[in-house]
C-alpha beads as a LAMMPS data file, in Angstrom:
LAMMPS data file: protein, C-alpha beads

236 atoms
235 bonds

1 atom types
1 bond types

-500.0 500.0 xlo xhi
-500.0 500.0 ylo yhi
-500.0 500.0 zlo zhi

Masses

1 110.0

Atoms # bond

1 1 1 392.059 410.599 120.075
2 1 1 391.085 412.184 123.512
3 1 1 391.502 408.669 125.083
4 1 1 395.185 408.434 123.707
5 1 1 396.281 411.799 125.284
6 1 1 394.769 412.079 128.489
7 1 1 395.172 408.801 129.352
8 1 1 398.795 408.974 130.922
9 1 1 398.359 412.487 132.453
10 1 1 394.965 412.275 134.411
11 1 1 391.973 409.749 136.172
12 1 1 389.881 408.972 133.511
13 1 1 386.627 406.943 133.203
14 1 1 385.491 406.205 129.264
15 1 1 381.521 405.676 128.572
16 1 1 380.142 404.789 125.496
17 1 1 376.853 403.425 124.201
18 1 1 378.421 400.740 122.234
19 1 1 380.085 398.931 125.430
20 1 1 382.614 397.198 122.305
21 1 1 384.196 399.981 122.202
22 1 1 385.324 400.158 125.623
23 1 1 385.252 396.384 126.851
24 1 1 389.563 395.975 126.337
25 1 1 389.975 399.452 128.184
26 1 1 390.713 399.475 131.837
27 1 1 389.017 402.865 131.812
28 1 1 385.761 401.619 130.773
29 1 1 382.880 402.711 132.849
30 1 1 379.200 402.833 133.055
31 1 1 376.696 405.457 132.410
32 1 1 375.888 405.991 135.904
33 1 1 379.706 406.224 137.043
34 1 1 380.735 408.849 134.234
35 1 1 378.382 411.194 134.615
36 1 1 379.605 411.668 138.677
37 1 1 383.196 412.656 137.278
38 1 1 383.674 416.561 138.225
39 1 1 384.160 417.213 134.495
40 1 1 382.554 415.572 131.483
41 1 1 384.144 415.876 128.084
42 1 1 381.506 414.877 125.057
43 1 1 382.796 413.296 122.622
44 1 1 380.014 412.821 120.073
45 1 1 379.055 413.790 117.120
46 1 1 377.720 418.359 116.650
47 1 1 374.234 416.907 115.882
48 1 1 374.301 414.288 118.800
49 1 1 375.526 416.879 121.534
50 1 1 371.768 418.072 122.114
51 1 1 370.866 414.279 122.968
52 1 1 373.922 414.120 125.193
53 1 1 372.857 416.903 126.983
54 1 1 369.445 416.020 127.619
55 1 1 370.393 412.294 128.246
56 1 1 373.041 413.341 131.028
57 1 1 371.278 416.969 132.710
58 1 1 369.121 415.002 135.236
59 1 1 372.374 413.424 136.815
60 1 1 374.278 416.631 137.110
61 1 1 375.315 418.580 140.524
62 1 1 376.180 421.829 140.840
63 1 1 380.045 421.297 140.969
64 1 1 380.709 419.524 137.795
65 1 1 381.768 421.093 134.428
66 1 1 380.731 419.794 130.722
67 1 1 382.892 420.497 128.008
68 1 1 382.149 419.272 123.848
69 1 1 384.918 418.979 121.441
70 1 1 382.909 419.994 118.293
71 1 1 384.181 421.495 115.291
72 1 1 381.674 423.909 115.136
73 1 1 380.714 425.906 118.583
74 1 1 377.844 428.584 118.153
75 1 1 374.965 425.713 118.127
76 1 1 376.531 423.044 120.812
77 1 1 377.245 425.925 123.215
78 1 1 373.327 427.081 122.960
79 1 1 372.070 423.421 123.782
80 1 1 374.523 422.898 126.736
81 1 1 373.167 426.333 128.043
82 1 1 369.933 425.487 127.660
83 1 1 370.110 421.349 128.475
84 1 1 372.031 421.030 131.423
85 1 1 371.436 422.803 135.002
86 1 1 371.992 426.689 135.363
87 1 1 374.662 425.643 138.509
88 1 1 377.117 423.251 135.946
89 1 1 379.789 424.695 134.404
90 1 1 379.590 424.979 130.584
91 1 1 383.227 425.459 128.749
92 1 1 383.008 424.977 124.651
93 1 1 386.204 423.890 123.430
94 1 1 387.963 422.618 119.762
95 1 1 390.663 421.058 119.880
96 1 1 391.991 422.558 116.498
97 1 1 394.017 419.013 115.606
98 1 1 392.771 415.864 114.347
99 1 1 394.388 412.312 114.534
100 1 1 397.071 412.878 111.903
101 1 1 398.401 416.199 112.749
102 1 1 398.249 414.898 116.489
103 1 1 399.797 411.582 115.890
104 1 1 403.119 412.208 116.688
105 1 1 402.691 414.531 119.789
106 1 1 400.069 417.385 120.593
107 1 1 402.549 419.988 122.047
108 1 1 402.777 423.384 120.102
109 1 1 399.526 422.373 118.779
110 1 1 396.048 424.946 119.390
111 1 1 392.807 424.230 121.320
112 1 1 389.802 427.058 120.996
113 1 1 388.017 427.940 124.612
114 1 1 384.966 429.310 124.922
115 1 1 384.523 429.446 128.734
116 1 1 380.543 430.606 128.781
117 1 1 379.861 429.486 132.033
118 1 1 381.967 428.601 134.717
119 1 1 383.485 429.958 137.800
120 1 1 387.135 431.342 137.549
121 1 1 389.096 429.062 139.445
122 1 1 387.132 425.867 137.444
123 1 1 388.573 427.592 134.281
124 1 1 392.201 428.884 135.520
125 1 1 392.441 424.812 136.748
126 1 1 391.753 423.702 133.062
127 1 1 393.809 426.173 131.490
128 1 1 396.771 425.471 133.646
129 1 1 396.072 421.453 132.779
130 1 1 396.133 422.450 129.278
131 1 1 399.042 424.396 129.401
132 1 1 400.423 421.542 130.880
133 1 1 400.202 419.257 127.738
134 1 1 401.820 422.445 125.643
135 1 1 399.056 423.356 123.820
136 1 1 398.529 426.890 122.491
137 1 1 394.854 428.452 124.548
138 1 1 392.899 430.690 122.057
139 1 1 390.262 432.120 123.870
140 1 1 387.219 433.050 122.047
141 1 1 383.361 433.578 121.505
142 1 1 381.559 430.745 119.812
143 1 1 380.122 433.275 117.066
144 1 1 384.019 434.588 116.242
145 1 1 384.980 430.703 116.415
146 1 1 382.486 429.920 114.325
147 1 1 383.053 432.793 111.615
148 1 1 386.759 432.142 111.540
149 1 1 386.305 428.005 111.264
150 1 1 383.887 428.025 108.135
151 1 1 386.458 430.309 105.756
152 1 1 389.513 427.761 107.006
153 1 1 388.108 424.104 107.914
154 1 1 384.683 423.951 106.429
155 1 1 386.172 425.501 103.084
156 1 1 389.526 423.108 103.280
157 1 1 386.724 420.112 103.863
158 1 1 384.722 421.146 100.697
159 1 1 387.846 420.988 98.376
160 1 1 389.068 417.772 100.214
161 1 1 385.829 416.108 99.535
162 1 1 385.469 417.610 95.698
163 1 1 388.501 416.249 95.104
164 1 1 387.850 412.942 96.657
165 1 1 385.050 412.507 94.402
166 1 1 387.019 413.276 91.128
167 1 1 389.494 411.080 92.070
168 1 1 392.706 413.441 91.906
169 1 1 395.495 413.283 94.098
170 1 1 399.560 413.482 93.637
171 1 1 400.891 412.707 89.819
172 1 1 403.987 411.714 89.178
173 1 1 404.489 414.734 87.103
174 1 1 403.997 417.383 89.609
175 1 1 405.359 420.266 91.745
176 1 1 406.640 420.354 94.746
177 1 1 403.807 423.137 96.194
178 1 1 400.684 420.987 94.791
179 1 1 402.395 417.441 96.199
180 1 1 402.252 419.331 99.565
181 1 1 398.597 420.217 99.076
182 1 1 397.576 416.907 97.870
183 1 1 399.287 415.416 100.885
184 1 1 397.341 417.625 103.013
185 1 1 394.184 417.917 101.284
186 1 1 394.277 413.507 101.960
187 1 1 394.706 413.583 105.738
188 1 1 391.362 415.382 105.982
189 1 1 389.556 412.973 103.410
190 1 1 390.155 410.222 106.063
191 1 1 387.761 412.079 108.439
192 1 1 384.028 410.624 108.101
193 1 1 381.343 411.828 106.468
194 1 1 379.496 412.753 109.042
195 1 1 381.913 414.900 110.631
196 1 1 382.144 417.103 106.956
197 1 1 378.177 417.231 107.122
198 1 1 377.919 418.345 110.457
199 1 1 380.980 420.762 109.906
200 1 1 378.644 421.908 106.835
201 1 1 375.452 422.468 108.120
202 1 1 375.286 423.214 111.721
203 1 1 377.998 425.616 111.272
204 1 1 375.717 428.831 110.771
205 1 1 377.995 430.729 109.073
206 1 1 379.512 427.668 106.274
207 1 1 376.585 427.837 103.991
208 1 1 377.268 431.542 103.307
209 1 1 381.223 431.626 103.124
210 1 1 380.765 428.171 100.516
211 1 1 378.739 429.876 98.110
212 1 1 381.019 433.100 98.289
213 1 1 383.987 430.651 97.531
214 1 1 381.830 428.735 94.600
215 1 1 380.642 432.046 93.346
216 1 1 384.608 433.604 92.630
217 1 1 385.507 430.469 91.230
218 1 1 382.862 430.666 88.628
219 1 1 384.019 434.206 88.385
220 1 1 387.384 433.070 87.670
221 1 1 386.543 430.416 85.302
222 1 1 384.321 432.904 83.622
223 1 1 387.432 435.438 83.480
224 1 1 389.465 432.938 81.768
225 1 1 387.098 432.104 79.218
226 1 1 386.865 435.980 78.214
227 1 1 390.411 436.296 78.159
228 1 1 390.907 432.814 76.391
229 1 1 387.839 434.371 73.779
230 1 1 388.753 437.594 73.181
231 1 1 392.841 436.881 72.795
232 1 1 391.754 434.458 70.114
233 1 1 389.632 437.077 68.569
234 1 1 392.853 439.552 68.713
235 1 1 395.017 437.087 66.980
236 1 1 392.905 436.816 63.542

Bonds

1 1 1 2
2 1 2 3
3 1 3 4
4 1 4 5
5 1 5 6
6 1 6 7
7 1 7 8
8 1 8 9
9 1 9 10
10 1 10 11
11 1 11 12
12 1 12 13
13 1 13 14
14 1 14 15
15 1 15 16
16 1 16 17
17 1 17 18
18 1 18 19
19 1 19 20
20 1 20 21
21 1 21 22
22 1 22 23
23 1 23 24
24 1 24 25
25 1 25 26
26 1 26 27
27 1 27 28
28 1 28 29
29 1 29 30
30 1 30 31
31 1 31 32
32 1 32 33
33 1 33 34
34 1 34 35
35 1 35 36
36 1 36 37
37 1 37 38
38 1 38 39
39 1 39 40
40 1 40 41
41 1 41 42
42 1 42 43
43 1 43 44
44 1 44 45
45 1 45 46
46 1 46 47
47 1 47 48
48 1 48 49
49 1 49 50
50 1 50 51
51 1 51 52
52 1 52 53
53 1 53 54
54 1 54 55
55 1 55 56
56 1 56 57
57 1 57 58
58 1 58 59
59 1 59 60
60 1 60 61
61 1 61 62
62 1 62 63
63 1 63 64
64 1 64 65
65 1 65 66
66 1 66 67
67 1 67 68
68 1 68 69
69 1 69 70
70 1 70 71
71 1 71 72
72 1 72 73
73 1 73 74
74 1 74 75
75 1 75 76
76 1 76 77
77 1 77 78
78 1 78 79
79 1 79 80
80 1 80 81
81 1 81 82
82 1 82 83
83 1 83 84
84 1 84 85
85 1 85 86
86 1 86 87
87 1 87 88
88 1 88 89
89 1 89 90
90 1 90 91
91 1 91 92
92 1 92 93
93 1 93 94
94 1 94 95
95 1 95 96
96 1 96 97
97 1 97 98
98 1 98 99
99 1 99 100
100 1 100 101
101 1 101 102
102 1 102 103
103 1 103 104
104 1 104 105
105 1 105 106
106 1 106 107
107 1 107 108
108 1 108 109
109 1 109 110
110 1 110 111
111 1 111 112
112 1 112 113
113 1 113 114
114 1 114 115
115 1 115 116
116 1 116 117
117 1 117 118
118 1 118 119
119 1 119 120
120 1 120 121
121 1 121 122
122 1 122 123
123 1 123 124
124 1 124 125
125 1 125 126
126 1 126 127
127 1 127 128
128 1 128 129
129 1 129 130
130 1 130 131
131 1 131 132
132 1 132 133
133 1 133 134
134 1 134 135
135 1 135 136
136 1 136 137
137 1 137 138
138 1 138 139
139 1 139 140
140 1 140 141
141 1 141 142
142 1 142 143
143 1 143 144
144 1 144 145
145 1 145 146
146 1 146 147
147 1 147 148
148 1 148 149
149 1 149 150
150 1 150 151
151 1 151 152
152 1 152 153
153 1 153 154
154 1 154 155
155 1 155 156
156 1 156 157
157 1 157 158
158 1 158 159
159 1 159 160
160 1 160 161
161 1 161 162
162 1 162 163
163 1 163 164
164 1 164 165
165 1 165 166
166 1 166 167
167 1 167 168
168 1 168 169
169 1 169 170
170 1 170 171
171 1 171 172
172 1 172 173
173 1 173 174
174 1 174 175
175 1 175 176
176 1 176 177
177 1 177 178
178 1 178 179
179 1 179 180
180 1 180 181
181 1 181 182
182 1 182 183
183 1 183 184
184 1 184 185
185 1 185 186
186 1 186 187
187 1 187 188
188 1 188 189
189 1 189 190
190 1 190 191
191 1 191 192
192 1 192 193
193 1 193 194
194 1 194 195
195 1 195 196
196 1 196 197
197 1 197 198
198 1 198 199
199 1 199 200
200 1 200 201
201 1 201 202
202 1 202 203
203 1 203 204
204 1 204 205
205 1 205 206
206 1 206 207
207 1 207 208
208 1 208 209
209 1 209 210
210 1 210 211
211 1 211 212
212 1 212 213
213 1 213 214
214 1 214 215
215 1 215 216
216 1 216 217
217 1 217 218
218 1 218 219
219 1 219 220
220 1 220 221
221 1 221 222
222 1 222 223
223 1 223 224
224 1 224 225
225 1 225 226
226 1 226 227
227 1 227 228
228 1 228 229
229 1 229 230
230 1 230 231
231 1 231 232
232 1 232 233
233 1 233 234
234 1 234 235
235 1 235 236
């Protein structure tokens, strides 16, 4: 998805370790050439970015910049900090759009900075580029990114995924406000699994924020019973 954007607005040069996935683009590029670019954006996996980090950090010069695109910040901001060279730039960043709701255009859209290392003019240069491609900056900490993510995305993942495994979706007798969910709730069940696990458990703060969401809904469930009980019990 960060191929299709950038492509037309900047000099890129595409690495990956499967060299299929980049033998038709005429962006492809080796190990060895990619990690001399003056800014590297990683574009892996939350549980691969300490690899990445380690695999790339004996290549780096002072005057580049490393950025990750995770969904989850706190944990992949720690590892670049502690990975790669005290004199390279370290900006986390999430890109709060996936390939459906960017399909048709990424302008008006948000992105999540957390610039934790890097000199100011490095960071005013990539703000003004992103600015450039309309998108909304929200600058942040990875711990407040990380608090706010797992009560919206991590939470909207679980129910996607529940539902996925019950099978339910859009009935032809329905309403227009579930339809809508449904329709959402689906774009996100194309996402892989791994991204929902790694979403899940490297997020520090999901595990916590799930069980407080699982815990009223068996609060509910048990409310309706009562009321379900005890109006039964009025009506004899």
């Amino acid at each position: 998805m960060i191929y299709s954007h950038l492509k037309s607005k900047c000099s890129l040069l595409v690495y990956d370790s499967d060299p299929r996935k980049t033998e038709s683009l005429a962006e492809g590029a080796s190990f060895a050439e990619v990690v001399e670019a003056d800014l590297l954006i990683l574009s892996v996996p939350i549980s691969a970015i300490k690899d990445a980090c380690e695999k790339i950090a004996p290549h780096l010069s002072p005057h580049q910049v490393v950025v990750d695109t995770c969904s989850v910040k706190e944990r992949p901001v720690k590892w670049m900090l502690e990975k790669l060279p005290k004199e390279v730039g370290v900006i986390g960043t999430h890109p709060l759009f996936g390939p459906d709701s960017g399909k048709d255009g990424i302008a008006g859209l948000k992105i999540a900075l957390c610039p934790v290392r890097i000199e100011r003019a490095q960071l005013d240069e990539i703000c003004g580029f992103l600015q450039s491609l309309e998108l909304v900056l929200v600058e942040t900490t990875p711990e407040e990114h990380d608090r706010q993510i797992a009560l919206s995305q991590a939470i909207f993942h679980l129910i996607a995924q529940a539902m996925k495994r019950l099978e339910w979706g859009v009935k032809p007798i329905s309403t227009p406000g579930p339809e809508s969910f449904y329709r959402l709730v689906k774009t996100v069940q194309r996402d892989t699994r791994q991204l929902f696990d790694d979403m899940e458990r490297e997020n520090p703060y999901a595990a916590e924020y799930r069980r407080a969401f699982i815990e009223e809904m068996l609060r509910l469930d048990r409310e309706l019973r009562s009321r379900r009980r005890n109006g039964s019990e009025s009506g004899q």
